[in-house]
MITITOR-6680 format. One record per atom (N, C-alpha, C): residue number from 1; residue in three letters; atom name; x, y, z. Coordinates in Angstrom, 3 decimals, always signed. Layout:
     n   res   atom          X          Y          Z
   NUM   ala     CA          X          Y          Z
...
***
This chain:
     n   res   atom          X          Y          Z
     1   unk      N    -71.901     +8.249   +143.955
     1   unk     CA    -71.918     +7.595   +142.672
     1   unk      C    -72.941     +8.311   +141.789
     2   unk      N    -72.531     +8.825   +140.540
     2   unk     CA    -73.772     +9.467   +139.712
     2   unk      C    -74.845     +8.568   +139.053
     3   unk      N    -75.383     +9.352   +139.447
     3   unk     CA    -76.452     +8.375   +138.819
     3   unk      C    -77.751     +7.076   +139.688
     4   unk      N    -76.577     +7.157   +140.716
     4   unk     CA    -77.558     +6.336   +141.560
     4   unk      C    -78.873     +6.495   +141.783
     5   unk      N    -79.446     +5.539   +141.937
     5   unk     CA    -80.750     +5.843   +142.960
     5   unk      C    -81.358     +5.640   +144.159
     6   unk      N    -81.728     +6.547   +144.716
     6   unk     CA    -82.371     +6.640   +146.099
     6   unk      C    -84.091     +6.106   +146.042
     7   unk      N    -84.043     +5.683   +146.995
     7   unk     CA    -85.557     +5.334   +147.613
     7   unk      C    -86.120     +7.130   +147.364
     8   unk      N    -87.467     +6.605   +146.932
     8   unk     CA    -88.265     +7.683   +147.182
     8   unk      C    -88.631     +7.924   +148.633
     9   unk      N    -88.178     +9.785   +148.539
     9   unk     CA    -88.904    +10.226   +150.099
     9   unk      C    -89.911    +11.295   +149.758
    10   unk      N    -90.345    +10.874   +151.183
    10   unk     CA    -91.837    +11.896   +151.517
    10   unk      C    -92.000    +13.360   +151.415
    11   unk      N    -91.490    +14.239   +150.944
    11   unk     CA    -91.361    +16.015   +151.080
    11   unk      C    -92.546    +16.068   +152.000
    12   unk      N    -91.941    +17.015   +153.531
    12   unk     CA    -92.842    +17.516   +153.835
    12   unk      C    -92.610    +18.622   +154.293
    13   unk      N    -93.837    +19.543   +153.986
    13   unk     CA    -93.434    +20.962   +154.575
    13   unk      C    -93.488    +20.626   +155.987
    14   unk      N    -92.656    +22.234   +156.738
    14   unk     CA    -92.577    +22.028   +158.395
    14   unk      C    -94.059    +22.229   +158.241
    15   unk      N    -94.842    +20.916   +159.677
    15   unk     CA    -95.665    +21.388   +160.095
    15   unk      C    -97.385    +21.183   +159.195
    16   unk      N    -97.233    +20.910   +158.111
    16   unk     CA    -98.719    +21.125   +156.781
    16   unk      C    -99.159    +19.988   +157.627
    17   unk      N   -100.812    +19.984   +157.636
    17   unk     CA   -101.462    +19.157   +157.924
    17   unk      C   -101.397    +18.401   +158.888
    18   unk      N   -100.423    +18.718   +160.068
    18   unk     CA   -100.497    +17.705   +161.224
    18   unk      C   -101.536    +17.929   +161.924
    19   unk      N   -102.207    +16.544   +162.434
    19   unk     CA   -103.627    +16.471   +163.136
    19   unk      C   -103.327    +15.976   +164.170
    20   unk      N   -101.758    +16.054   +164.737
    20   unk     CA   -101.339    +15.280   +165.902
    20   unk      C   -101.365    +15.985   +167.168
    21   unk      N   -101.197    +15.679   +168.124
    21   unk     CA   -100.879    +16.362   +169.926
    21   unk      C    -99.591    +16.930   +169.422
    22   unk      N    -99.035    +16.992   +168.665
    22   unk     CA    -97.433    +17.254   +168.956
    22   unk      C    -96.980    +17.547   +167.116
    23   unk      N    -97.753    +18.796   +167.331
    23   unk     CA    -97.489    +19.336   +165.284
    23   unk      C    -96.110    +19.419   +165.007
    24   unk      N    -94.686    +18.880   +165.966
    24   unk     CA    -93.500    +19.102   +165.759
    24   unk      C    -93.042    +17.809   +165.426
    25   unk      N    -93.860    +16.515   +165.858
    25   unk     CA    -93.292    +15.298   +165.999
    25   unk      C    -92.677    +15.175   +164.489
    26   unk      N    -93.355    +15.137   +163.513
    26   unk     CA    -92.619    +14.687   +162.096
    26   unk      C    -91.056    +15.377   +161.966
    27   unk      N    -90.591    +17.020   +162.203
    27   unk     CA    -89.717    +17.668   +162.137
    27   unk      C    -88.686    +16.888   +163.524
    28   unk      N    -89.113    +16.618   +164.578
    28   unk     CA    -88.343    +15.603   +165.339
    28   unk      C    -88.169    +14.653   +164.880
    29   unk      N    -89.161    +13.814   +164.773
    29   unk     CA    -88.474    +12.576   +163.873
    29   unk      C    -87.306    +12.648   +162.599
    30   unk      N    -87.141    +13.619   +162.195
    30   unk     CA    -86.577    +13.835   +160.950
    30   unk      C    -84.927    +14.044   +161.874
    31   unk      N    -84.876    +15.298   +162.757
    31   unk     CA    -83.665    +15.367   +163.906
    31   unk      C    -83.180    +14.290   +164.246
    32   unk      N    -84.235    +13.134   +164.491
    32   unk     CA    -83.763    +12.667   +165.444
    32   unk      C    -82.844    +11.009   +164.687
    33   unk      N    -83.021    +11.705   +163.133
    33   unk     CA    -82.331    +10.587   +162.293
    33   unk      C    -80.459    +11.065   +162.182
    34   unk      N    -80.310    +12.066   +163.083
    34   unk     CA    -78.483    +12.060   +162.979
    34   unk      C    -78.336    +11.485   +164.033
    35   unk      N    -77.345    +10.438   +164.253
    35   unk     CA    -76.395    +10.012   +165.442
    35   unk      C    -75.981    +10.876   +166.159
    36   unk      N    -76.198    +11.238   +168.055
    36   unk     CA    -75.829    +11.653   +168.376
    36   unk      C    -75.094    +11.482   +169.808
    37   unk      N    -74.124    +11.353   +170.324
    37   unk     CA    -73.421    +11.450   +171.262
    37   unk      C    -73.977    +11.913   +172.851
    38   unk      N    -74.163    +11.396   +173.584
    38   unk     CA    -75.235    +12.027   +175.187
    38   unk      C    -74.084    +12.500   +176.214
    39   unk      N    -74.018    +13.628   +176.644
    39   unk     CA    -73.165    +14.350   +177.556
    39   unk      C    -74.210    +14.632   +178.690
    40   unk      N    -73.611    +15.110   +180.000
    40   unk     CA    -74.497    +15.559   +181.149
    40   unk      C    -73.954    +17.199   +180.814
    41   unk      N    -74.575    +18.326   +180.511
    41   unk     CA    -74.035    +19.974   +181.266
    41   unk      C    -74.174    +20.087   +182.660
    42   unk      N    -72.894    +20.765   +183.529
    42   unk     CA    -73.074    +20.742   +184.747
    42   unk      C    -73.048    +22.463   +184.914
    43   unk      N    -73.235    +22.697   +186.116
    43   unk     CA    -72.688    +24.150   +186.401
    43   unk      C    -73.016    +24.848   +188.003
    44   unk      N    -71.951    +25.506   +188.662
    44   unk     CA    -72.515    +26.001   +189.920
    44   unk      C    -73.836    +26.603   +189.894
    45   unk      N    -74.461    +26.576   +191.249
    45   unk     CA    -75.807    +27.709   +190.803
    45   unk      C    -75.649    +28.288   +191.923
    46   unk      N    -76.316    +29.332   +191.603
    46   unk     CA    -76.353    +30.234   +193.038
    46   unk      C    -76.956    +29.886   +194.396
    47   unk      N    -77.570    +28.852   +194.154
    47   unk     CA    -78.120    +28.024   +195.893
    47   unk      C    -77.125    +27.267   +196.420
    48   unk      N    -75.812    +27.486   +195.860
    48   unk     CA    -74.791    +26.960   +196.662
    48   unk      C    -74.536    +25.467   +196.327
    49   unk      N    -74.936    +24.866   +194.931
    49   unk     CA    -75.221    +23.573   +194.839
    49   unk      C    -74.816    +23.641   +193.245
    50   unk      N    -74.792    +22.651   +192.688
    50   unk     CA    -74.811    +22.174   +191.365
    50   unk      C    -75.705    +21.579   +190.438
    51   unk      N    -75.969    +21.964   +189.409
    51   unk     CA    -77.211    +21.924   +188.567
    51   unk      C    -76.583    +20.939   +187.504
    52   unk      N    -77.230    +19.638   +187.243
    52   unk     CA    -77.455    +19.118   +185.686
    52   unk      C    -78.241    +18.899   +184.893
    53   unk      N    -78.077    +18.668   +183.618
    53   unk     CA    -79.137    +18.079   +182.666
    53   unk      C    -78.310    +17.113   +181.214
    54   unk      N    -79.097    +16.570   +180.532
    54   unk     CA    -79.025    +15.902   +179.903
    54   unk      C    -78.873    +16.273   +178.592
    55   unk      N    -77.844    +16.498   +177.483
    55   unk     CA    -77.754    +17.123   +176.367
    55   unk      C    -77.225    +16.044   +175.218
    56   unk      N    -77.818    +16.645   +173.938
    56   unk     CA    -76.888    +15.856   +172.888
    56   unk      C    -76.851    +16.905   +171.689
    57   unk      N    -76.963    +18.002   +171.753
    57   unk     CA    -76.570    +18.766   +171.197
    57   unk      C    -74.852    +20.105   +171.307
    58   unk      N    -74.250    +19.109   +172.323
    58   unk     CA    -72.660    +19.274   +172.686
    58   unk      C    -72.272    +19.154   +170.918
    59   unk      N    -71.192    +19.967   +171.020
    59   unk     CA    -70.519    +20.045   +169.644
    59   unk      C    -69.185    +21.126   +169.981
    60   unk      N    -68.575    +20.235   +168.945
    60   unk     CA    -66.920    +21.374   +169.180
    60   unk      C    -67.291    +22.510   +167.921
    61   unk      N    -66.537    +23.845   +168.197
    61   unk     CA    -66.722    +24.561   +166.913
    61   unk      C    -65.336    +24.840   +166.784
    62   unk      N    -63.867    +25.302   +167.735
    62   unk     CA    -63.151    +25.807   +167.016
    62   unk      C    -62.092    +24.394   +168.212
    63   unk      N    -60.754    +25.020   +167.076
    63   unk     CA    -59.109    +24.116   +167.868
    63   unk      C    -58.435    +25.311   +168.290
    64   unk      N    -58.800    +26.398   +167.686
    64   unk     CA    -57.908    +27.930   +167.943
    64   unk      C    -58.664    +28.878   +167.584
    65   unk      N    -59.032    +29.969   +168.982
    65   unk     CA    -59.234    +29.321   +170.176
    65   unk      C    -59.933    +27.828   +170.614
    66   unk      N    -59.524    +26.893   +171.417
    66   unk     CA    -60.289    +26.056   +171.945
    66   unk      C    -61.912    +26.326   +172.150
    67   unk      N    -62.607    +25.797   +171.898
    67   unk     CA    -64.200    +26.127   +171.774
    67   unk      C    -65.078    +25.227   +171.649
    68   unk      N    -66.587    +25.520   +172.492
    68   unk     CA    -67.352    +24.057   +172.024
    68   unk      C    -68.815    +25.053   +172.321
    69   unk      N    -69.782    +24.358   +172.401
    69   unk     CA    -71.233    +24.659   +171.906
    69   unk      C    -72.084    +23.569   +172.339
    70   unk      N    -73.426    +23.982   +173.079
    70   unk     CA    -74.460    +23.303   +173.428
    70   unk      C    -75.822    +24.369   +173.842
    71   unk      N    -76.543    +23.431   +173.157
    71   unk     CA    -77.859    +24.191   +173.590
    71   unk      C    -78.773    +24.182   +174.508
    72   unk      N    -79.251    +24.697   +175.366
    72   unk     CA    -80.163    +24.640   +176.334
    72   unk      C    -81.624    +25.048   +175.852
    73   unk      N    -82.607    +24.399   +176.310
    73   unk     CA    -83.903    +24.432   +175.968
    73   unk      C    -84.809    +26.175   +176.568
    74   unk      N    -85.257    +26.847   +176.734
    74   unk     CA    -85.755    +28.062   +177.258
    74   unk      C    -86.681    +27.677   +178.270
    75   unk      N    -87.156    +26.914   +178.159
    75   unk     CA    -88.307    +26.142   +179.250
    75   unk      C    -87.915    +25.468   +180.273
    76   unk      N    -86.406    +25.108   +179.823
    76   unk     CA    -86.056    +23.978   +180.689
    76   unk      C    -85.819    +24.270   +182.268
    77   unk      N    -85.822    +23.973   +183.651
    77   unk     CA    -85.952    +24.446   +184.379
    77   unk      C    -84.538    +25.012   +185.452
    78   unk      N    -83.275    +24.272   +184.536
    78   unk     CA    -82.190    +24.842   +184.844
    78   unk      C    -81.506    +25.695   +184.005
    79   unk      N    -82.713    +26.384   +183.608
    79   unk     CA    -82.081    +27.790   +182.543
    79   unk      C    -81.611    +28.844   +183.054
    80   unk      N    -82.517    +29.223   +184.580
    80   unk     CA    -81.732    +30.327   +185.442
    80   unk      C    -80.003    +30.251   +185.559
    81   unk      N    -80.175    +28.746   +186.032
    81   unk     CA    -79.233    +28.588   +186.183
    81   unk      C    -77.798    +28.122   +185.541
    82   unk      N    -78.122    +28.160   +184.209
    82   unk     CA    -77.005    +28.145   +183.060
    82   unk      C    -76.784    +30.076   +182.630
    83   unk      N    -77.766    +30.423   +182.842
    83   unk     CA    -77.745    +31.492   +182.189
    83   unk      C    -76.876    +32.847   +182.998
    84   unk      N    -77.084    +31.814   +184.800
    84   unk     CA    -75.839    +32.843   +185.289
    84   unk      C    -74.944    +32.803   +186.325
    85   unk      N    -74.453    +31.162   +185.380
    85   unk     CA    -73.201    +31.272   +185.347
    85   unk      C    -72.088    +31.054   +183.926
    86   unk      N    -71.086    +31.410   +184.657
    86   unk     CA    -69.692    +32.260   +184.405
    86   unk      C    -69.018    +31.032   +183.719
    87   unk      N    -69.163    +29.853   +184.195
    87   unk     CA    -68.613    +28.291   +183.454
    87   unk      C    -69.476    +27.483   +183.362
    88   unk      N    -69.434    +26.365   +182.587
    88   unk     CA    -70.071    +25.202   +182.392
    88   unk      C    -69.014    +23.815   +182.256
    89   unk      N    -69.457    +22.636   +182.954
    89   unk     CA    -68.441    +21.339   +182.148
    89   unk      C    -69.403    +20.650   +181.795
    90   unk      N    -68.822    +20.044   +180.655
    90   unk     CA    -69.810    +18.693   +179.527
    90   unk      C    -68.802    +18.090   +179.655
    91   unk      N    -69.690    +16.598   +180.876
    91   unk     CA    -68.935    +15.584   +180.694
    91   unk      C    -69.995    +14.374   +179.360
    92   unk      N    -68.902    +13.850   +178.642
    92   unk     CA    -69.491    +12.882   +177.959
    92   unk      C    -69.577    +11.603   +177.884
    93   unk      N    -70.782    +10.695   +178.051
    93   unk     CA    -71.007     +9.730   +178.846
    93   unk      C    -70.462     +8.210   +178.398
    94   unk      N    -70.359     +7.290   +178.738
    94   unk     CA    -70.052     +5.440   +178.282
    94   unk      C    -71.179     +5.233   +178.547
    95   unk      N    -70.905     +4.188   +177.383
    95   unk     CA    -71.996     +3.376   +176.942
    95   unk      C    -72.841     +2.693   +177.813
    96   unk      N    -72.295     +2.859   +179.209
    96   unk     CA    -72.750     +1.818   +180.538
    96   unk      C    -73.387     +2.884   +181.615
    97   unk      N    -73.747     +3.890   +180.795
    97   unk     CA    -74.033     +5.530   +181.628
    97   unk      C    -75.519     +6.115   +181.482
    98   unk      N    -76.536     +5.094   +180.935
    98   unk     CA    -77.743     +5.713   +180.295
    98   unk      C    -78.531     +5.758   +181.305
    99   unk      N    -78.326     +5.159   +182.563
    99   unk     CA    -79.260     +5.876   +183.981
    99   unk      C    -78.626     +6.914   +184.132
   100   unk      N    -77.142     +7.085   +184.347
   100   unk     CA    -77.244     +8.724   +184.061
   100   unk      C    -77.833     +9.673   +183.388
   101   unk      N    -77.407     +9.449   +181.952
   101   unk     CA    -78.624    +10.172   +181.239
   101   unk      C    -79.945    +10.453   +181.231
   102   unk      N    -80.469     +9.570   +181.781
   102   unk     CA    -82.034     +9.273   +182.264
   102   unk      C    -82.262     +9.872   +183.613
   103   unk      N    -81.421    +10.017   +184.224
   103   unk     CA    -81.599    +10.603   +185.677
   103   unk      C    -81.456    +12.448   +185.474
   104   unk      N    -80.411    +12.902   +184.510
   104   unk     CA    -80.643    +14.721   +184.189
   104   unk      C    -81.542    +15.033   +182.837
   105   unk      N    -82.100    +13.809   +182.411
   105   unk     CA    -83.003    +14.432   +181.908
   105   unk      C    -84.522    +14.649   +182.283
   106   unk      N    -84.413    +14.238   +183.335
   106   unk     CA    -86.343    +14.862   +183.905
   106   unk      C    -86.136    +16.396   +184.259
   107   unk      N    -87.423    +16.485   +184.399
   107   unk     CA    -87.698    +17.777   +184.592
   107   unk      C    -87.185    +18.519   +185.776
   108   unk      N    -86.598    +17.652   +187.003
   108   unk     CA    -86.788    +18.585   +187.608
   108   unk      C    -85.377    +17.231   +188.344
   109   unk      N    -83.979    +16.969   +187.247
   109   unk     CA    -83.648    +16.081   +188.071
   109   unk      C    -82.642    +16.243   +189.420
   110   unk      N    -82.264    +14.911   +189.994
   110   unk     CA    -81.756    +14.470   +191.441
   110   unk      C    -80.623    +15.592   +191.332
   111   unk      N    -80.204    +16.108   +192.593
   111   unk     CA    -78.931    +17.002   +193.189
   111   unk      C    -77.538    +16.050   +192.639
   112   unk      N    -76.531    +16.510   +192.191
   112   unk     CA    -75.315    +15.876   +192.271
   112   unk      C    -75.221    +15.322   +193.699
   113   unk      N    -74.088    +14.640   +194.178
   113   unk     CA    -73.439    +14.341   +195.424
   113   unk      C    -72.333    +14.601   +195.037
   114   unk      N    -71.814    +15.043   +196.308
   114   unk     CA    -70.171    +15.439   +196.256
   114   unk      C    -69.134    +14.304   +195.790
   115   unk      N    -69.537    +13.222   +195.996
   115   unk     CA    -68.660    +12.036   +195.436
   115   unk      C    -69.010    +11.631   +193.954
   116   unk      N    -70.130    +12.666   +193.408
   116   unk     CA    -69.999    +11.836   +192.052
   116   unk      C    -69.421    +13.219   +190.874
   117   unk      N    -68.886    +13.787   +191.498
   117   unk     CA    -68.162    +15.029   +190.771
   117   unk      C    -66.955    +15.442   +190.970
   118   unk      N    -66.260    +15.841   +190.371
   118   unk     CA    -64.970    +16.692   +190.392
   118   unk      C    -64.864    +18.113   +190.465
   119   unk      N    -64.436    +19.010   +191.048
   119   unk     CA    -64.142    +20.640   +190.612
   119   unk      C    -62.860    +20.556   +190.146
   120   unk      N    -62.513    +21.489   +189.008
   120   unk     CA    -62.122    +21.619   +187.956
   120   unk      C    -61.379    +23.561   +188.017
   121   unk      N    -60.450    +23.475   +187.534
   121   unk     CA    -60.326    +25.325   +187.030
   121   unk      C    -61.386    +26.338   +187.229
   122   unk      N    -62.576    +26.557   +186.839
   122   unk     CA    -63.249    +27.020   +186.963
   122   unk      C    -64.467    +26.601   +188.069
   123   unk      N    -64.494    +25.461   +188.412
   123   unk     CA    -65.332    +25.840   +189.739
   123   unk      C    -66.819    +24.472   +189.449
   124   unk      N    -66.807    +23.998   +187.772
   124   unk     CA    -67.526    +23.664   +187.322
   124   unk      C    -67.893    +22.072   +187.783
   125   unk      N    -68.768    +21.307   +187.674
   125   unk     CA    -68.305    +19.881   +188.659
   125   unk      C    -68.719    +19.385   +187.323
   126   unk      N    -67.685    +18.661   +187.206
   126   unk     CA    -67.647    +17.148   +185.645
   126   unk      C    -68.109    +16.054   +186.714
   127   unk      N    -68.625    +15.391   +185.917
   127   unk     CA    -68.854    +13.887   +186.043
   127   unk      C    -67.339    +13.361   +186.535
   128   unk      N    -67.234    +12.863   +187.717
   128   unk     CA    -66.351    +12.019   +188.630
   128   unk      C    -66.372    +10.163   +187.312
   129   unk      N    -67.171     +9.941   +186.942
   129   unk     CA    -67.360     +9.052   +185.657
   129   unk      C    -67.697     +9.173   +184.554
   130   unk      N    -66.759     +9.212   +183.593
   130   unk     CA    -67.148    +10.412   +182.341
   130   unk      C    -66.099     +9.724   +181.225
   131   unk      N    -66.568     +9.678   +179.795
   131   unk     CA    -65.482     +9.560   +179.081
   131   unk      C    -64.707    +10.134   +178.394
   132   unk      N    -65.678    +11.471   +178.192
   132   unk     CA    -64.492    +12.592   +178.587
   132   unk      C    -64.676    +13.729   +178.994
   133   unk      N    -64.081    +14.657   +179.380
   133   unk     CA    -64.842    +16.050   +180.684
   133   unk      C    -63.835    +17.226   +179.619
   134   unk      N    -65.096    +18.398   +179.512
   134   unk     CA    -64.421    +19.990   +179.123
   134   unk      C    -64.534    +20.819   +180.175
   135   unk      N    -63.986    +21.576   +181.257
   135   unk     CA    -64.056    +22.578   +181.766
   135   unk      C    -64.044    +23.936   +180.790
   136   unk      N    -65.242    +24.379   +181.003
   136   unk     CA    -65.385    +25.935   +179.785
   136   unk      C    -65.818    +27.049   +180.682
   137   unk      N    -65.139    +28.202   +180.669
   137   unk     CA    -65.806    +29.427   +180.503
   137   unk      C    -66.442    +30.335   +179.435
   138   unk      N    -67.862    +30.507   +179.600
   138   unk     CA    -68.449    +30.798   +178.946
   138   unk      C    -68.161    +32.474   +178.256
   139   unk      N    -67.622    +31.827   +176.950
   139   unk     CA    -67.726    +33.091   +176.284
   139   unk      C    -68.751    +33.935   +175.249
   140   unk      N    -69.672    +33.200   +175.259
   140   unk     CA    -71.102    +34.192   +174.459
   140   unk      C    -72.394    +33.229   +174.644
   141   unk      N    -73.322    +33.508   +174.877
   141   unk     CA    -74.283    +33.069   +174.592
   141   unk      C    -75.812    +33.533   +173.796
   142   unk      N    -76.405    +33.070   +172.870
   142   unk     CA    -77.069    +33.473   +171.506
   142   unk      C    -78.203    +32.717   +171.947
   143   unk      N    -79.304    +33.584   +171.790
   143   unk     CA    -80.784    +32.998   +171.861
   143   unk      C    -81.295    +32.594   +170.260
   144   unk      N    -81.916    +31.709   +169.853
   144   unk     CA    -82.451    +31.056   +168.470
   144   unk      C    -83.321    +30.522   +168.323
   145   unk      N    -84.197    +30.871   +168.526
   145   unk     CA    -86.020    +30.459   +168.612
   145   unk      C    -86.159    +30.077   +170.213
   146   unk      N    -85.986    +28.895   +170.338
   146   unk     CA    -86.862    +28.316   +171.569
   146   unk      C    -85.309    +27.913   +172.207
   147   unk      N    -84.382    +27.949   +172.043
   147   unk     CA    -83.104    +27.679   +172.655
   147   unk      C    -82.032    +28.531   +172.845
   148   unk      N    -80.994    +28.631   +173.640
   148   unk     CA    -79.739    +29.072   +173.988
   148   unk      C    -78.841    +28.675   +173.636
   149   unk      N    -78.023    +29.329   +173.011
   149   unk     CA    -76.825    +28.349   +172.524
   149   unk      C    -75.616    +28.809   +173.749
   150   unk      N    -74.648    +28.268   +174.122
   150   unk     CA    -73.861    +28.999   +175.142
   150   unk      C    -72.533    +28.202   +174.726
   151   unk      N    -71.731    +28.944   +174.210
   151   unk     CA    -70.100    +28.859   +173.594
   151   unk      C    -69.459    +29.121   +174.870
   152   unk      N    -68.243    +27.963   +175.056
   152   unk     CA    -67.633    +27.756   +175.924
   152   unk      C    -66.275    +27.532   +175.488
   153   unk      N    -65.078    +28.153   +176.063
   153   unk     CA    -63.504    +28.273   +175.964
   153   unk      C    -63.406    +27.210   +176.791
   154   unk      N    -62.531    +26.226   +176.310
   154   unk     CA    -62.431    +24.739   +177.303
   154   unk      C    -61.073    +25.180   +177.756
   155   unk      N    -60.945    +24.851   +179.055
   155   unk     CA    -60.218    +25.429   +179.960
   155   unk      C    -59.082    +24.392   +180.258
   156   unk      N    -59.552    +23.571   +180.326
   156   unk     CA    -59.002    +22.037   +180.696
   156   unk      C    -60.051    +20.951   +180.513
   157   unk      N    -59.146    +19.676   +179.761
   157   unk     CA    -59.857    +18.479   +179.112
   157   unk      C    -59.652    +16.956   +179.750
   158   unk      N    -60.026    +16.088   +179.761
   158   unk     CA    -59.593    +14.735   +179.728
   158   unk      C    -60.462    +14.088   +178.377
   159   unk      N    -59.724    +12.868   +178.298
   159   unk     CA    -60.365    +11.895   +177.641
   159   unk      C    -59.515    +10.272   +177.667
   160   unk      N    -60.752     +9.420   +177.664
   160   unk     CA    -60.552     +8.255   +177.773
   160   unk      C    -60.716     +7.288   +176.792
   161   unk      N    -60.581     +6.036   +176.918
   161   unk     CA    -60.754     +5.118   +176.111
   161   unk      C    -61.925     +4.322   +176.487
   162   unk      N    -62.623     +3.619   +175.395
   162   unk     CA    -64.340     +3.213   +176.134
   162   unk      C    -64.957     +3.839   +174.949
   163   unk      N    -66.415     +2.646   +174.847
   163   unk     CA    -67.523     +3.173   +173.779
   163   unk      C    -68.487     +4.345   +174.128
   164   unk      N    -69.404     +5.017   +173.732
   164   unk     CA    -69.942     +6.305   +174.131
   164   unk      C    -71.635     +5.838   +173.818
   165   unk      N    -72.395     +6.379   +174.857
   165   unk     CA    -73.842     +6.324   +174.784
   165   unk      C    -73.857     +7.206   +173.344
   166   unk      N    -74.835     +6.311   +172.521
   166   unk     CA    -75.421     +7.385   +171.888
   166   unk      C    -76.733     +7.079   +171.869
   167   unk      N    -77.328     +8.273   +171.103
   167   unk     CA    -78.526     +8.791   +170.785
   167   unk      C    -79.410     +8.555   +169.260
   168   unk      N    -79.735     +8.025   +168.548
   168   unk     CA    -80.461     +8.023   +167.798
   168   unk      C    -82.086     +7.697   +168.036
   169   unk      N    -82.831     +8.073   +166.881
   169   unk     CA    -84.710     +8.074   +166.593
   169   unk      C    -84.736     +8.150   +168.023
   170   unk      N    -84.611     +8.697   +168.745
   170   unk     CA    -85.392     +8.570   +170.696
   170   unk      C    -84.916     +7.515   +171.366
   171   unk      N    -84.408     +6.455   +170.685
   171   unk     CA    -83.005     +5.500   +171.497
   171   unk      C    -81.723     +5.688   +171.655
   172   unk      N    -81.354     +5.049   +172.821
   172   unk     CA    -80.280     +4.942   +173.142
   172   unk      C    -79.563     +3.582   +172.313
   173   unk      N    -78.076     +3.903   +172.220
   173   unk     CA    -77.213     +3.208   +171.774
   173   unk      C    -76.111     +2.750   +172.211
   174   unk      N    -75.125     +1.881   +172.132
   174   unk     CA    -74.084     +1.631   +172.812
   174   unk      C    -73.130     +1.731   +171.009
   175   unk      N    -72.294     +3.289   +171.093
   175   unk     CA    -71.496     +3.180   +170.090
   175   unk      C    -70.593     +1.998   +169.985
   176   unk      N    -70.105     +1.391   +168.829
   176   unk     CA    -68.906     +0.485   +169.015
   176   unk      C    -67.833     +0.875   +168.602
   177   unk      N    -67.558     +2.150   +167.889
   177   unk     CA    -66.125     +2.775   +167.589
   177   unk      C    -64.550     +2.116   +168.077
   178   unk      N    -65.129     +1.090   +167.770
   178   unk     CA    -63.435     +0.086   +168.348
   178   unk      C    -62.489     -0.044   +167.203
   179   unk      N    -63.160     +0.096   +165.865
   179   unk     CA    -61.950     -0.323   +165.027
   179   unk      C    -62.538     +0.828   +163.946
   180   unk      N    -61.993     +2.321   +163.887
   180   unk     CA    -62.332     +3.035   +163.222
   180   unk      C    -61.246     +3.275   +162.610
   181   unk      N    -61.072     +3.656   +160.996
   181   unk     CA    -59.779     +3.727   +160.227
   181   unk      C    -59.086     +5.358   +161.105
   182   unk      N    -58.067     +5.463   +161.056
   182   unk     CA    -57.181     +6.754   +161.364
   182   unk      C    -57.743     +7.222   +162.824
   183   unk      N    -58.387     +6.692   +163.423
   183   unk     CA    -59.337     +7.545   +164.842
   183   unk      C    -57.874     +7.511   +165.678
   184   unk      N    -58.200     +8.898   +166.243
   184   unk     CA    -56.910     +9.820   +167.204
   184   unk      C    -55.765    +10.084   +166.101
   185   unk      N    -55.927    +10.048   +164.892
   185   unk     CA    -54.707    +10.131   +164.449
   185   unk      C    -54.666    +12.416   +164.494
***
C-alpha cells in the first residue's frame, strides 16, 4: 500500500559497537526473523556408518534439472564427512519431530540405528520418519565465508501429508499449513 507506514527500525551496521560475548548475536537475531522449515542431512561416511545433523537452511533451487541446496557449517564436526561424500538425503521433519532435531544438532550427535533409516538410490539413509525425504547426488559444492553450500540432484523423492517443525527467533514451531489457498496446486 503506498504510503503506508512502518514502525520505526533500528539501522544497524554489521557488528558497530557490540560489547557482547557473541559480536554476531544482533546479525543472528535479525536471520533468525525468517520462518524456517528443520530437516535432518544424512550421509554415508567412511567409518562404515552414517552421519547426521540438524539443518534449516535446506532450500530447493531448480525443477529442471531437479535441484536443492543446504549449508553446512566449516566447524561443524561432520564436515569431513559431508565433504566426502558422493550423496546426501534431507529428510524434512513433523511437527512431532523436535527431539529429533535436538538430538543432530549437538556437537557431536547419537549414531543413526538401522531401524530408524531407509537406503535409498544412492546409498544415502533418510529418516525412516520424515515428512518428506530427497535422495541427492551431489553435484557442486561452494565454500562462502564460514560455510559450504553443497547442491544436490534429487534422485528420488517422497512426500507426505502432516504439519512441519519449524524454526523461528531460536524456537521451535509447530507449522499449521492446513488450510493454505492453492497449496499442491
Amino acid at each position: 500500500m503506498l504510503g503506508a507506514r512502518f514502525p520505526a527500525r533500528r539501522l544497524q551496521a554489521p557488528f558497530a559497537d557490540c560489547v557482547m560475548t557473541d559480536p554476531y548475536r544482533p546479525l543472528k537475531n535479525a536471520f533468525g526473523r525468517f520462518v524456517t522449515g528443520v530437516a535432518v542431512a544424512t550421509c554415508a561416511n567412511a567409518r562404515g556408518g552414517y552421519t547426521a545433523i540438524t539443518v534449516n537452511s535446506f532450500t530447493s533451487v531448480s525443477l529442471e534439472p531437479p535441484l536443492v541446496l543446504w549449508c553446512l557449517e566449516v566447524k561443524a564436526s561432520s564436515f569431513a564427512d559431508f565433504v566426502g561424500a558422493p550423496s546426501y538425503a534431507i529428510s524434512i521433519l513433523t511437527a512431532a519431530q523436535q527431539p529429533v532435531s535436538e538430538r543432530f544438532a549437538r556437537h557431536e550427535p547419537a549414531p543413526l540405528a538401522p531401524h530408524e533409516i531407509e537406503l535409498w538410490l544412492t546409498g544415502a539413509p533418510v529418516l525412516a520418519e520424515r515428512l518428506a525425504g530427497f535422495d541427492c547426488r551431489v553435484v557442486d559444492r561452494h565454500r562462502s565465508g564460514d560455510h559450504l553450500i553443497l547442491f544436490g540432484h534429487v534422485m528420488q523423492f517422497d512426500s507426505s501429508d502432516g504439519a512441519p517443525l519449524t524454526y523461528f527467533a531460536s524456537r521451535y514451531g509447530k507449522g499449521p499449513l492446513t488450510e493454505i489457498s492453492g497449496a499442491g496446486e
